[in-house]
Backbone bond lengths (Angstrom), bond angles and torsions (degrees), N, CA, C in turn:
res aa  C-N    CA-C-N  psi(-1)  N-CA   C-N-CA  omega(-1)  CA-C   N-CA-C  phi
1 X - - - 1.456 - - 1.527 108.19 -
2 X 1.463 105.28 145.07 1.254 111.53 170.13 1.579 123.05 -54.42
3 X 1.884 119.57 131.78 1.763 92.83 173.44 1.173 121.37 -66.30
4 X 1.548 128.73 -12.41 1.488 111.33 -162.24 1.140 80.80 -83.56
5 X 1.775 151.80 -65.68 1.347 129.98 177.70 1.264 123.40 -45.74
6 X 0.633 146.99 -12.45 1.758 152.35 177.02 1.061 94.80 -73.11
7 X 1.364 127.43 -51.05 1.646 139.28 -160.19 1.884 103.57 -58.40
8 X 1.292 100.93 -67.23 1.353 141.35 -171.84 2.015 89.57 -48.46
9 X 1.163 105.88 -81.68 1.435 127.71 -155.98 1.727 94.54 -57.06
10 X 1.328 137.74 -25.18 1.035 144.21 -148.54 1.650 101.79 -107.09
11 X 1.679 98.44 -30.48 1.448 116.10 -167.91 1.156 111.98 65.84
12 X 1.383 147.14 40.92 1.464 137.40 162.06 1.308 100.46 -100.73
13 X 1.678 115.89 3.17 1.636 92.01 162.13 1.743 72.17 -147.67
14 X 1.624 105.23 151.71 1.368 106.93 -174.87 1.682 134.13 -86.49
15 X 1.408 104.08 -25.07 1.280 122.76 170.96 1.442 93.92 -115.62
16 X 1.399 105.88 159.47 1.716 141.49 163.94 0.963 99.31 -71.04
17 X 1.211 149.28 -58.58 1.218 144.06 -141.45 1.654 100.28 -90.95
18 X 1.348 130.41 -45.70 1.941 132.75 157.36 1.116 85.74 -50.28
19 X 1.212 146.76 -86.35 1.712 135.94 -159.08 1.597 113.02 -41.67
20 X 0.956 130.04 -49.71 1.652 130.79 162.59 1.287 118.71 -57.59
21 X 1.397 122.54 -42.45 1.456 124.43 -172.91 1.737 89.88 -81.82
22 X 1.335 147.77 -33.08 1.515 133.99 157.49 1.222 135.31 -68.67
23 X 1.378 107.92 -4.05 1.086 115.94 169.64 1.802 114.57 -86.98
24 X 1.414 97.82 -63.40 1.733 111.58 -168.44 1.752 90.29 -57.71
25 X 1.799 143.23 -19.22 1.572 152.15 172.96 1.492 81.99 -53.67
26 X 1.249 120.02 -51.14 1.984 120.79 -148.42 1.480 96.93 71.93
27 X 1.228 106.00 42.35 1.863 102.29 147.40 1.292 124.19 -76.08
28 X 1.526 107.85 -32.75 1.377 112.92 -177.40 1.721 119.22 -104.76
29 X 1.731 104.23 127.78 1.460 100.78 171.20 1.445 122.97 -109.73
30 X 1.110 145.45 154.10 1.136 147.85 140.76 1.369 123.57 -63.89
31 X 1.543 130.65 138.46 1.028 129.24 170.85 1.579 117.20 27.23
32 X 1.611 108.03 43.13 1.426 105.82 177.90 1.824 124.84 80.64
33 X 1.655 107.35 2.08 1.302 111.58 -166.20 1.901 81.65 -121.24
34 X 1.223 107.68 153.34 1.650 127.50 169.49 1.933 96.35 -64.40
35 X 1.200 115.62 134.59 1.105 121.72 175.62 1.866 137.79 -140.76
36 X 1.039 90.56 98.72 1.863 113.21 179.89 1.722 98.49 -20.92
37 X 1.382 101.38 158.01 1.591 107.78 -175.68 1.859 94.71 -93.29
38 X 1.492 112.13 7.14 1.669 98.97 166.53 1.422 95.72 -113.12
39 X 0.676 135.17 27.95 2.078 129.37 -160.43 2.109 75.59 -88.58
40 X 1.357 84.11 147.44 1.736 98.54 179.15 1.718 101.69 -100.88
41 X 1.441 118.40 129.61 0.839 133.90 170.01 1.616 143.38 -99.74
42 X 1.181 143.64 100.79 1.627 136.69 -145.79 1.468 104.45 -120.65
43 X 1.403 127.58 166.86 1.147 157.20 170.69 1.742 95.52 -35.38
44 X 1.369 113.94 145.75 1.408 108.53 -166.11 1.733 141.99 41.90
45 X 1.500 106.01 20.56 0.797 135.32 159.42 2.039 113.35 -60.84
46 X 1.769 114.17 126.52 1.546 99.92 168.97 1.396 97.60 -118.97
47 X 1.225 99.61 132.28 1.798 130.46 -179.62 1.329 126.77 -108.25
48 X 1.447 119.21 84.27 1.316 122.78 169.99 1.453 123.81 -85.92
49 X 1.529 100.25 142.80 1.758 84.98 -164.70 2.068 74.89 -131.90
50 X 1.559 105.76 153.07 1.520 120.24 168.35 1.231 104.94 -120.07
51 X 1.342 119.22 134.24 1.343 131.87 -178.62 1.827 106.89 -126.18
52 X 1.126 124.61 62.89 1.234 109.70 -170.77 2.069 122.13 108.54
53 X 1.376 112.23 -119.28 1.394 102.64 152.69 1.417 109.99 -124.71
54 X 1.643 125.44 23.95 1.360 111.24 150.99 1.450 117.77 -120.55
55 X 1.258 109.51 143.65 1.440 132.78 175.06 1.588 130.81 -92.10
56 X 0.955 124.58 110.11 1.875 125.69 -167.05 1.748 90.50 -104.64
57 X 1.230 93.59 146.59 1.827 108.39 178.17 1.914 94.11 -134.39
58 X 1.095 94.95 131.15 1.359 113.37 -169.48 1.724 107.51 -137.05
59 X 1.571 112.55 126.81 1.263 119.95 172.28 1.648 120.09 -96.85
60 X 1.184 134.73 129.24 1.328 121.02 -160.73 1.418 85.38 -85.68
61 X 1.700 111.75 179.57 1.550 124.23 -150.69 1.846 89.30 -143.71
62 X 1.584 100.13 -56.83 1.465 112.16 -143.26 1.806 92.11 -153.02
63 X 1.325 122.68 127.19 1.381 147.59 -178.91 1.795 96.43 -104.30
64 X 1.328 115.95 97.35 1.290 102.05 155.39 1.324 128.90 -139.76
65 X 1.437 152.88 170.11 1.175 151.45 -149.19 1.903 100.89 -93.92
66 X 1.205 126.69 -54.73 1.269 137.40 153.35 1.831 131.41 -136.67
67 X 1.022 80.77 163.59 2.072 82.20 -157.40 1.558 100.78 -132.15
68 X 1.063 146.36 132.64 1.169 138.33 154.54 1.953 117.68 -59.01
69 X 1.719 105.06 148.88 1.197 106.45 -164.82 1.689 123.05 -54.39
70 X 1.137 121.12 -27.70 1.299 142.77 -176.43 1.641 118.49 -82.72
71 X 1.313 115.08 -12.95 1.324 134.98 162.85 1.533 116.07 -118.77
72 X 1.059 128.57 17.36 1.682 131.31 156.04 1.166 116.39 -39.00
73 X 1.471 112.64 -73.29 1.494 135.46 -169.47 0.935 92.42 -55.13
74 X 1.290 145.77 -33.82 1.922 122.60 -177.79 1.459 112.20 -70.68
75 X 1.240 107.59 2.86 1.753 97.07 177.81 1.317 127.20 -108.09
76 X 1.564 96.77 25.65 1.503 105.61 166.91 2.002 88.91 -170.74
77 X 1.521 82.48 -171.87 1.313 112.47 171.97 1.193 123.20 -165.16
78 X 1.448 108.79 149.44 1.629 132.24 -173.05 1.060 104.32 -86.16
79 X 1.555 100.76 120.04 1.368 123.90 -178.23 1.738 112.83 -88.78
80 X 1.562 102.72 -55.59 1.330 128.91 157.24 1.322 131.50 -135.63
81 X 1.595 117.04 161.10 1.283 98.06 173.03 1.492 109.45 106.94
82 X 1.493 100.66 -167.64 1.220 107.27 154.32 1.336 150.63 -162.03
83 X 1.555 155.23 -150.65 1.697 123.28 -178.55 1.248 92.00 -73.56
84 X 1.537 130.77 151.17 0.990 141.86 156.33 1.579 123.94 -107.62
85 X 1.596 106.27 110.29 1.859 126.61 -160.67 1.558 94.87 -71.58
């Protein structure tokens, strides 16, 4: 899956379109590498995203196409940091 959808679908960022515009910034890395808003993202994946001067590190859990809102948060976890609105 795409990260800017991953982003979106997961809700740790709320729109697609902030998830693309943080991505193409290079706020967001994958596994420690700078990462494009198409870079493909999988299960055990670590995802840091910078918004400013705080930083959230997030481990993916679960890759899925759609999720209902109340089961988002199971598709990852906070490593550090925190949700970022």
């Amino acid at each position: 899956m795409r990260l800017d959808k991953y982003l979106k679908v997961s809700r740790i960022i709320k729109r697609r379109t902030v998830a693309k515009e943080a991505g193409e910034g290079g706020r967001v890395t994958i596994n420690g590498k700078v990462a494009k808003p198409s870079s493909e993202v999988k299960e055990g994946d670590i995802i840091e995203i910078r918004f400013g001067d705080k930083l959230a590190r997030y481990k993916i859990l679960n890759v899925a196409e759609t999720v209902r809102k109340n089961e988002a948060s199971l598709m990852y976890e906070v490593l550090d940091g925190e949700i970022i609105e």
